[in-house]
C-alpha positions as semicolon CSV with decimal commas, in nm:
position;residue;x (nm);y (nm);z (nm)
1;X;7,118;14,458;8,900
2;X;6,822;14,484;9,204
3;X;6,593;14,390;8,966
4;X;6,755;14,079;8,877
5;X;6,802;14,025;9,241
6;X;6,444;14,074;9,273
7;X;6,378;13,820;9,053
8;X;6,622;13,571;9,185
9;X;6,437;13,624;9,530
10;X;6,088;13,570;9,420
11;X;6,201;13,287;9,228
12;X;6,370;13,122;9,537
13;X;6,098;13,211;9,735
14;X;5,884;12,969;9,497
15;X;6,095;12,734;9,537
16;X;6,165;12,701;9,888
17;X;5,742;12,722;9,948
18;X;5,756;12,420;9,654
19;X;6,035;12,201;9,886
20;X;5,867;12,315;10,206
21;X;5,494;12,152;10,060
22;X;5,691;11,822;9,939
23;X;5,853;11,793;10,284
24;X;5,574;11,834;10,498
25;X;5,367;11,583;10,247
26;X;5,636;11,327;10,297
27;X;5,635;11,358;10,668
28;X;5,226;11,330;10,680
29;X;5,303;11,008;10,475
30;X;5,186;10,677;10,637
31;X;5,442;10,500;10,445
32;X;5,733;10,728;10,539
33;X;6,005;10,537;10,745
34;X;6,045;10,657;11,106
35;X;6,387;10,732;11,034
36;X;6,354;10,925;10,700
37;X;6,083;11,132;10,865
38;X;6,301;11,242;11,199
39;X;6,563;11,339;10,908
40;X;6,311;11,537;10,740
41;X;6,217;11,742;11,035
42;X;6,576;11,771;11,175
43;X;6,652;11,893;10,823
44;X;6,363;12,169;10,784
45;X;6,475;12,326;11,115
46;X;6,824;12,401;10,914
47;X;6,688;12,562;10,621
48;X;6,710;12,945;10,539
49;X;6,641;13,103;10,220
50;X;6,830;13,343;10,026
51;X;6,613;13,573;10,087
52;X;6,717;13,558;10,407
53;X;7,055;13,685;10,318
54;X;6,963;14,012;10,110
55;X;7,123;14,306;10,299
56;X;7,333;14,115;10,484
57;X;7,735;14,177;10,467
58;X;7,911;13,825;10,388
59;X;8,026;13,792;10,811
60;X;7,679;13,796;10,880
61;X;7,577;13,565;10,630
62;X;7,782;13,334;10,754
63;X;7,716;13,320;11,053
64;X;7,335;13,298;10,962
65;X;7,446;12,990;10,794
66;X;7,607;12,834;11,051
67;X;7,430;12,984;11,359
68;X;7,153;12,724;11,294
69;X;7,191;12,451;11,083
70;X;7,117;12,110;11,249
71;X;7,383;11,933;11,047
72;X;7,295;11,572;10,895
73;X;7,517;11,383;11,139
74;X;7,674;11,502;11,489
75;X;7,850;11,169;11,600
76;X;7,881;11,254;11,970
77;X;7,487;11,278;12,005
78;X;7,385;10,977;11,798
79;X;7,226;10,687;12,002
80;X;7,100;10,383;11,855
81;X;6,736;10,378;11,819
82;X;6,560;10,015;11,699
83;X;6,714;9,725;11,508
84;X;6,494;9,622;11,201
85;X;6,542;9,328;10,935
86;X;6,430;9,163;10,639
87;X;6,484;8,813;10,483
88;X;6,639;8,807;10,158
89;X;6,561;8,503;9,960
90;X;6,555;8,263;10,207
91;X;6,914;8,254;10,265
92;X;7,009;8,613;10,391
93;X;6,915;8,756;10,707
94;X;7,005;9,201;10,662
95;X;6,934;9,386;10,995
96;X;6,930;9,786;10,962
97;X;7,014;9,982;11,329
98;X;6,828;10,307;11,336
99;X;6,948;10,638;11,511
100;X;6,804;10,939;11,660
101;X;6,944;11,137;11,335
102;X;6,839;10,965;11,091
103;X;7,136;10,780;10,973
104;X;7,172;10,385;10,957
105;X;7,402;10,092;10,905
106;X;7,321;9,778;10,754
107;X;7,491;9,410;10,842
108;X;7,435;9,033;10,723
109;X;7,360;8,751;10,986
110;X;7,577;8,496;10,819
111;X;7,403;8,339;10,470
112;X;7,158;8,048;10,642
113;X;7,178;8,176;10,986
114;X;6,877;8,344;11,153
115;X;6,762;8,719;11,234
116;X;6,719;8,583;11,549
117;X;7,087;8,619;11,636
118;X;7,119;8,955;11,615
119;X;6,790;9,070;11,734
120;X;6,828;8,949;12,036
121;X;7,137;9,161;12,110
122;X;6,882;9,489;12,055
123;X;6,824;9,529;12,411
124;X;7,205;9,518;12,484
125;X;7,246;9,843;12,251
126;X;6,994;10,076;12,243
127;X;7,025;10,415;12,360
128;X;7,380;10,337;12,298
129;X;7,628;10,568;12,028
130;X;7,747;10,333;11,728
131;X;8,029;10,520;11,684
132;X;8,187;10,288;11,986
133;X;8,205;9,969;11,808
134;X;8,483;9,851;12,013
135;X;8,313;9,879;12,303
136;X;8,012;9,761;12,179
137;X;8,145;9,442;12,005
138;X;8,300;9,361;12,343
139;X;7,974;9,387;12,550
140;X;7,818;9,160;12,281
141;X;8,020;8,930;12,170
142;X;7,983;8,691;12,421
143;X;7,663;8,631;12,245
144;X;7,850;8,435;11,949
145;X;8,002;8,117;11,906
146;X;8,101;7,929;11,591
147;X;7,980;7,899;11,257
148;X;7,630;8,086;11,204
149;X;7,576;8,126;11,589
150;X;7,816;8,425;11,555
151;X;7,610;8,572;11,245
152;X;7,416;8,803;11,494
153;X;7,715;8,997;11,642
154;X;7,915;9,008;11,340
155;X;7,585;9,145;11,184
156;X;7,553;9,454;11,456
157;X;7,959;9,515;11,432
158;X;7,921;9,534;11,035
159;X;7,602;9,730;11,061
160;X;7,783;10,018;11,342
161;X;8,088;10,010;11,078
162;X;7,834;10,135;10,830
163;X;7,677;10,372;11,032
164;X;7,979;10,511;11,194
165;X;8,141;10,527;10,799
166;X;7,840;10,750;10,742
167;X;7,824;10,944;11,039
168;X;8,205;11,079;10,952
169;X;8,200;11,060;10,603
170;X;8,452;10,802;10,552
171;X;8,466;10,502;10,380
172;X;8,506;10,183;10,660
173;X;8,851;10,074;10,516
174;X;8,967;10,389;10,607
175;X;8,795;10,350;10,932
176;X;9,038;9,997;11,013
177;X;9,375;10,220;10,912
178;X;9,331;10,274;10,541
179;X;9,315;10,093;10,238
180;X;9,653;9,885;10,077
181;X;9,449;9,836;9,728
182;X;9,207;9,995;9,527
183;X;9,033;9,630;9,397
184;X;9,013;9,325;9,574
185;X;9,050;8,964;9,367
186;X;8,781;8,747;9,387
187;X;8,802;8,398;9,337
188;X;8,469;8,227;9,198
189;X;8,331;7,958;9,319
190;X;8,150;7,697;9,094
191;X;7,881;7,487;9,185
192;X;8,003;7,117;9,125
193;X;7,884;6,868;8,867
194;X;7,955;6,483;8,816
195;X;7,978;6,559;8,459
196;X;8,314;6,660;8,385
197;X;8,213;6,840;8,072
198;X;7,990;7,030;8,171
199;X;8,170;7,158;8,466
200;X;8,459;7,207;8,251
201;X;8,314;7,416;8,046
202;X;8,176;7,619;8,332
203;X;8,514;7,700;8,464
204;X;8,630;7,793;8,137
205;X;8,378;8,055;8,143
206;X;8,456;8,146;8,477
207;X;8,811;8,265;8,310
208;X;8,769;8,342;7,928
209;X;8,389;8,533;7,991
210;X;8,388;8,654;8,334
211;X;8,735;8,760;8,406
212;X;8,840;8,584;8,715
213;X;9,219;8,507;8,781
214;X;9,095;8,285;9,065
215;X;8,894;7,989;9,110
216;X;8,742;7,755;9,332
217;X;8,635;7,395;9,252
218;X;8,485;7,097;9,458
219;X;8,658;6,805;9,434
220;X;8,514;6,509;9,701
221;X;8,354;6,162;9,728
222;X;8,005;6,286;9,581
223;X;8,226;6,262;9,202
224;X;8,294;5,847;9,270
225;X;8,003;5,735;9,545
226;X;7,844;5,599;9,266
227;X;8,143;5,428;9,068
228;X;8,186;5,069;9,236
229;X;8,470;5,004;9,392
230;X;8,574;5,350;9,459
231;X;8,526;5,413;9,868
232;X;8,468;5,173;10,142
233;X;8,200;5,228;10,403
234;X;7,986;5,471;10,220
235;X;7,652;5,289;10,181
236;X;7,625;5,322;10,579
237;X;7,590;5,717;10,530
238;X;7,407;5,709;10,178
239;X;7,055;5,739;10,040
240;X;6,909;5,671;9,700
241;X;7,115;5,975;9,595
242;X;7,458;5,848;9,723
243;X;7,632;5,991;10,031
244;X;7,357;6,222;10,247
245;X;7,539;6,540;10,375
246;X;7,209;6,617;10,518
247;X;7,139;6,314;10,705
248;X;6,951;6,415;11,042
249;X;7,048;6,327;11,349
250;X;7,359;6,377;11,608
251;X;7,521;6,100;11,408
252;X;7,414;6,165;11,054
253;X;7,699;6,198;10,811
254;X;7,679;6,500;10,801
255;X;7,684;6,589;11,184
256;X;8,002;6,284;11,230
257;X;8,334;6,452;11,265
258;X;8,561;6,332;10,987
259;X;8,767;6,092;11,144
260;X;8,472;5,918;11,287
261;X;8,317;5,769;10,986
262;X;8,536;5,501;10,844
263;X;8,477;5,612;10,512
264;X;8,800;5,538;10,259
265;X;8,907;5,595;9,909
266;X;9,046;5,341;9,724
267;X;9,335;5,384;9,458
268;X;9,054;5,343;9,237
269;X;8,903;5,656;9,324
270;X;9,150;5,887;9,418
271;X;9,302;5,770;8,973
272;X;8,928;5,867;8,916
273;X;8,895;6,236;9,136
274;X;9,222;6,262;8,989
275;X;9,169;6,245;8,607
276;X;8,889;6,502;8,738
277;X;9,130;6,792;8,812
278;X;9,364;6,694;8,519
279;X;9,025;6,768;8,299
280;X;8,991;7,081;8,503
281;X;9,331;7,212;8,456
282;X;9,361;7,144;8,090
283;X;9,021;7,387;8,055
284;X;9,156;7,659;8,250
285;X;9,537;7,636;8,205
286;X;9,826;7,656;8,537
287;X;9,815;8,014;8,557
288;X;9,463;8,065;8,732
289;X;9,495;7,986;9,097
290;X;9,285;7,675;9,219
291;X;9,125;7,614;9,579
292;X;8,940;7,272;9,620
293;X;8,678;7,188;9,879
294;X;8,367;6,967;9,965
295;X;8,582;6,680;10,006
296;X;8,346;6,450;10,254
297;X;8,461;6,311;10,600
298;X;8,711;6,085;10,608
299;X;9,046;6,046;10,813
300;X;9,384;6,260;10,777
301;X;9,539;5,933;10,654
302;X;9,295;5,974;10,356
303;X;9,341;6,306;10,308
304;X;9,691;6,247;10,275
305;X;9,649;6,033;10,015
306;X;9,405;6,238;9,812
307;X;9,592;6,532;9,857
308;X;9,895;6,363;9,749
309;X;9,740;6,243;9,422
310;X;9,672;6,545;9,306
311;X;9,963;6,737;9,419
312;X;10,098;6,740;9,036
313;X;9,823;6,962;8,932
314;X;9,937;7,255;9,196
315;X;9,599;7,338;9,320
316;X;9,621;7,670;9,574
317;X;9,479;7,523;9,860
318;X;9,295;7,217;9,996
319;X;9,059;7,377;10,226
320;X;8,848;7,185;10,532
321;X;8,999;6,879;10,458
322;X;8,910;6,766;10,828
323;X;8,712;7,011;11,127
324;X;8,870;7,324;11,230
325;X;8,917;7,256;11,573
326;X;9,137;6,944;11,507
327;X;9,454;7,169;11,514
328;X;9,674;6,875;11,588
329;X;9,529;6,702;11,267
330;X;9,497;6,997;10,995
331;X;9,964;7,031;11,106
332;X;9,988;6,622;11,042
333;X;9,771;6,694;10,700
334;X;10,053;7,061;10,652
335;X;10,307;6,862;10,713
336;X;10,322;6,578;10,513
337;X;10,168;6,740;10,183
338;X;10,325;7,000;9,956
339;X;9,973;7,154;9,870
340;X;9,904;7,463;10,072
341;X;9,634;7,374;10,392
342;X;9,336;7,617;10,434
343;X;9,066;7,642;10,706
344;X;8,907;7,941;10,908
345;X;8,507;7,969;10,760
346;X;8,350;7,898;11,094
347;X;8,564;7,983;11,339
348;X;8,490;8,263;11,548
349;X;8,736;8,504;11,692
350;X;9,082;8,594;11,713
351;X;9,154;8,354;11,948
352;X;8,979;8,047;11,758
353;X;9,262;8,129;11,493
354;X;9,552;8,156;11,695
355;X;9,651;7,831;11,746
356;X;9,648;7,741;11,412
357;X;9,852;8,029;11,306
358;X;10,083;7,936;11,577
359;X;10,102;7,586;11,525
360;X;10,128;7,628;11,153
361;X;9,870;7,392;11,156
362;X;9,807;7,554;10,772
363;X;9,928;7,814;10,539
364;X;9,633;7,977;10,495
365;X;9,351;8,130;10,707
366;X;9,014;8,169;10,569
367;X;8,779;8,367;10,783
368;X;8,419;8,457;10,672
369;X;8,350;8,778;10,859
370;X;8,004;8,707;10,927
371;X;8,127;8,431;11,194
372;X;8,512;8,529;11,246
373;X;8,387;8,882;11,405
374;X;8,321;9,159;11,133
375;X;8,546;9,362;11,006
376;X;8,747;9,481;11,269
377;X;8,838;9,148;11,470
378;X;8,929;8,987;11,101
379;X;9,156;9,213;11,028
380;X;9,296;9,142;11,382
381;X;9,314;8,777;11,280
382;X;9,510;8,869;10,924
383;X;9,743;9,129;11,044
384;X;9,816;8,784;11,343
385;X;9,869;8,541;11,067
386;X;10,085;8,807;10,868
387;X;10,305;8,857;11,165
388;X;10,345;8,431;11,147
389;X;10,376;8,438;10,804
390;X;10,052;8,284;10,746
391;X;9,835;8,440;10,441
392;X;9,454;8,424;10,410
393;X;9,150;8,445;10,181
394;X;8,833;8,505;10,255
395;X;8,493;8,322;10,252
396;X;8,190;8,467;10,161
397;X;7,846;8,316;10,068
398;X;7,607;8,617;10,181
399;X;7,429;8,912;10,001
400;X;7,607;9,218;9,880
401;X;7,616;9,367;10,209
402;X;7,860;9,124;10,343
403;X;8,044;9,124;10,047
404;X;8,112;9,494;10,075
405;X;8,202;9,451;10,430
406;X;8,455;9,175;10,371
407;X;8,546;9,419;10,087
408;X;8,646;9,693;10,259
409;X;8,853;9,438;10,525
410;X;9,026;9,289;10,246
411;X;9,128;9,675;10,118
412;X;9,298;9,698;10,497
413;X;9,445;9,362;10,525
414;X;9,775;9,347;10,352
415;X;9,838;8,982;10,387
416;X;9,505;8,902;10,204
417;X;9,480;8,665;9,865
418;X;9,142;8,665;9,747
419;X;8,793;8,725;9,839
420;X;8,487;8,438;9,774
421;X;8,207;8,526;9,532
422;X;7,971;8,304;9,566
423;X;7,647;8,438;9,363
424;X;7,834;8,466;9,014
425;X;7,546;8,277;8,849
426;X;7,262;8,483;8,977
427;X;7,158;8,715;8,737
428;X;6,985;8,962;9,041
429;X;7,247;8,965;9,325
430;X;7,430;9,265;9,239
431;X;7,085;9,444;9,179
432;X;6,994;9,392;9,535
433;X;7,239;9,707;9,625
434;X;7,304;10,036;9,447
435;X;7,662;10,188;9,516
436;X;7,621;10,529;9,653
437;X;7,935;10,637;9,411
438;X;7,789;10,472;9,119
439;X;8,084;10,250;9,077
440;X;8,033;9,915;8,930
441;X;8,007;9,661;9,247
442;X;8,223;9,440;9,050
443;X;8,433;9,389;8,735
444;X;8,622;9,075;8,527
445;X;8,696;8,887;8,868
446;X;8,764;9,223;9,084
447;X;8,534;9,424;9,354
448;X;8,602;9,806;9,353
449;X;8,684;9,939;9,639
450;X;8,482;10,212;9,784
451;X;8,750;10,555;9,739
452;X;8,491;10,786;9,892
453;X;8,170;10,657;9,939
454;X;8,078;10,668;10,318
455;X;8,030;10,354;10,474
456;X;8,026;10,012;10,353
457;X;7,951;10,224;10,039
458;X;7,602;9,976;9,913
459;X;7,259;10,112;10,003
460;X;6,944;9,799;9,948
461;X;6,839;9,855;9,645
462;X;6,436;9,833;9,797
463;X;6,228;9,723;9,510
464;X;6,457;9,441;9,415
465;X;6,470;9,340;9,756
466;X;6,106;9,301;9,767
467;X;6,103;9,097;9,484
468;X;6,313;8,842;9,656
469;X;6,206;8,824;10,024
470;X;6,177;8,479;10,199
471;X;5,831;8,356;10,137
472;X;5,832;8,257;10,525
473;X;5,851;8,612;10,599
474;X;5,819;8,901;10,380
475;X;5,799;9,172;10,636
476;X;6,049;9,457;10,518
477;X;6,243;9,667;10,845
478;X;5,916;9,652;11,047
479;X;5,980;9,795;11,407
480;X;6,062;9,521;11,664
481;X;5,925;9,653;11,982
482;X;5,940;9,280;12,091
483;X;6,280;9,301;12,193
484;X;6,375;9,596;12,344
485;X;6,393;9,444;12,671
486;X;6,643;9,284;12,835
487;X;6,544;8,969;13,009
488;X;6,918;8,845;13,150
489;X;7,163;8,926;13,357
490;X;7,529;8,931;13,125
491;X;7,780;8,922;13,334
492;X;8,053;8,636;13,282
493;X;8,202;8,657;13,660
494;X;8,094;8,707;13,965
């Protein structure tokens, strides 16, 4: 029996010597991470071999064990360290916050927003502990306003929601008061196409190939502009290409709040857009679910018609019909329409939703938690609207870190329909992560939800990300020095 125990000794001995080279090696590594290197030499203090143990009764092994060990994560000590980024194909700003122990939490700055955003708030955090989002997200979040100026605080509250996930060992659903489903739907959106049989045939795979139960269509001027006699006024705003969404300027079409353009259907076009979604719903049958966007600026008094048209066809939801903050407008549009009203994707904050949901301006809400707050403040806003009997889905264009955020919201929310997948063509989005369960990231129309996985659950999935940084900048989590310091004074009363 000693001699076996002999051998067992010697051969841990090897070992440990073996793990204790590779360690050190990694730490003398140029190319080792700040953060991964603290880790390593936080985690070398903790280790003790068996041979250690021999002689020892199992009390005092025990305590050896325990006497010493700098555990991986001690949430009371952690302070936030440096905010880093990178640009994911041109679209998706990811920022990373660092701490003192190693550990880190990634968030999204909105798809088509800027870094910029969030790094700016670094010097408002550091040396602070994540685990106090709360606190946090109300010393910042003064810094955000609608739309894709609120991508940089939603960004740090998603990335401390991580980090604190992973500091405790919990998923983040179970962080917002646990989880009321184990998937979450998605409903795909499909990129449009004037040809109706092509696009048909896309939404028929959407159902019969992919799996989803819930779908998402565009149904607005750009299908007529170029049928005569089908909208009034719409040469003013058009280029060789038909109506410019992209026009510059203050008063570009794009810019123009609906109701100031002048632009009109005629019965011509709305029997045209029309035979459109009959084509759509013969493909994929009454029982999928069907929002419709992209409609184009024009007045309530149009929408009511065009929403009217169509209202045989039982689409889910008309969604930004006119601007957000026309409350007064989107209950005219609610009321007079037996379609269900939905709006919500750049509105930031609780309170930017509550007069909707008061009003019953519409029936459903439609926050994208890169702009509406992260995940804590949106499920503020859904558990509101449930309370007023108001449900809501949830848009979502950015990578797979924001969708596991709004994932794991969607898990807590119980009034919640369906979550936006916007990427279903891409044949590398899902690569850009790895799940730290290994559970698929999705499946036939549904996201998994996280049962155990710390965090948001993902972890960047670094040589895929590499392959698909934004050509204008392909730095990867480089330290940003640059703005640690804080150059204003933040207080909103004197």
């Amino acid at each position: 029996m000693k001699s076996i125990l002999h051998q067992i000794i010697d051969a841990n001995k090897k070992r440990e010597t073996a793990e204790t080279a590779a360690r050190q090696a990694e730490i003398n590594n140029p190319a080792t991470p700040d953060t991964r290197r603290d880790f390593l030499k936080k985690t070398a203090l903790g280790g003790i071999g068996i041979a250690s143990f021999m002689g020892m009764s199992l009390e005092d092994t025990l305590a050896q064990t325990t006497s010493k060990v700098n555990r991986a994560s001690n949430p009371a000590d952690l302070k936030i360290t440096d905010m880093r980024y990178v640009r994911i194909n041109r679209s998706w700003p990811v920022i990373r916050i660092d701490t003192n122990q190693g550990i880190y939490g990634y968030g999204d700055v909105r798809d088509a927003a800027d870094e910029k955003y969030a790094l700016f708030l670094k010097s408002r955090i550091l040396g602070q502990n994540p685990c106090n989002v709360e606190q946090i997200f109300k010393s910042i979040k003064q810094f955000g306003g609608p739309a894709r100026q609120a991508g940089g605080v939603c960004a740090v509250e998603t990335a401390l929601w991580d980090l604190t996930g992973k500091a405790y060992g919990v998923p983040c659903w179970q962080l917002l008061g646990g989880r009321y489903r184990d998937k979450v739907r998605l409903y795909a959106d499909t990129p449009q196409d004037k040809d109706v049989n092509i696009f048909k045939e896309k939404m028929r795979k959407r159902v019969q190939v992919d799996g989803f139960t819930w779908l998402k269509m565009d149904l607005g001027l750009h299908l007529v502009s170029d049928k005569p006699g089908t909208a009034v006024n719409t040469k003013f705003w058009s280029d060789a290409n038909g109506i410019d969404i992209d026009q510059p300027g203050f008063t570009g079409y794009g810019n123009t709040m609906h109701h100031f353009t002048q632009v009109q259907i005629t019965d011509k076009g709305l029997d045209e857009m029309a035979k459109y979604v009959d084509t759509i719903r013969s493909a994929v049958g009454y029982e999928i679910p069907l929002f419709s966007d992209h409609f184009g600026h024009f007045d309530i008094n149009n929408c009511i018609r065009l929403a009217r048209k169509v209202e045989k066809y039982r689409l889910a939801a008309v969604e930004d019909m006119v601007p957000w903050q026309s409350a007064e407008h989107w209950r005219k549009i609610t009321d007079a329409i037996e379609t269900p009203t939905m709006t919500g994707e750049d509105i930031y904050l609780k309170e930017g939703f509550k007069k909707l949901v008061d009003m019953h301006a519409v029936d459903i809400i439609h926050p994208d938690l890169a702009s509406s707050g992260g995940l804590l403040e949106t499920k503020k806003i859904g558990d509101y609207a449930e309370e007023n009997g108001v449900a809501m889905a949830m848009h979502q264009a950015g990578s797979p870190i924001n969708f596991m955020a709004n994932v794991h919201c969607a898990a807590a929310t119980q009034n919640f329909l369906a979550l936006e997948h916007h990427s279903v063509d891409s044949t590398w989005w899902e690569s850009l992560v790895t799940t730290t369960d290994g559970r698929k990231l999705t499946e036939k129309g549904y996201a998994n939800v996280p049962l155990t996985a710390p965090g948001l659950g993902v972890e960047l999935n670094e040589e895929v990300v590499k392959q698909h940084l934004d050509p204008r900048d392909k730095s990867y989590f480089r330290p940003t020095p640059e703005w640690n310091e804080k150059r204003s004074h933040d207080r909103l009363w004197s």
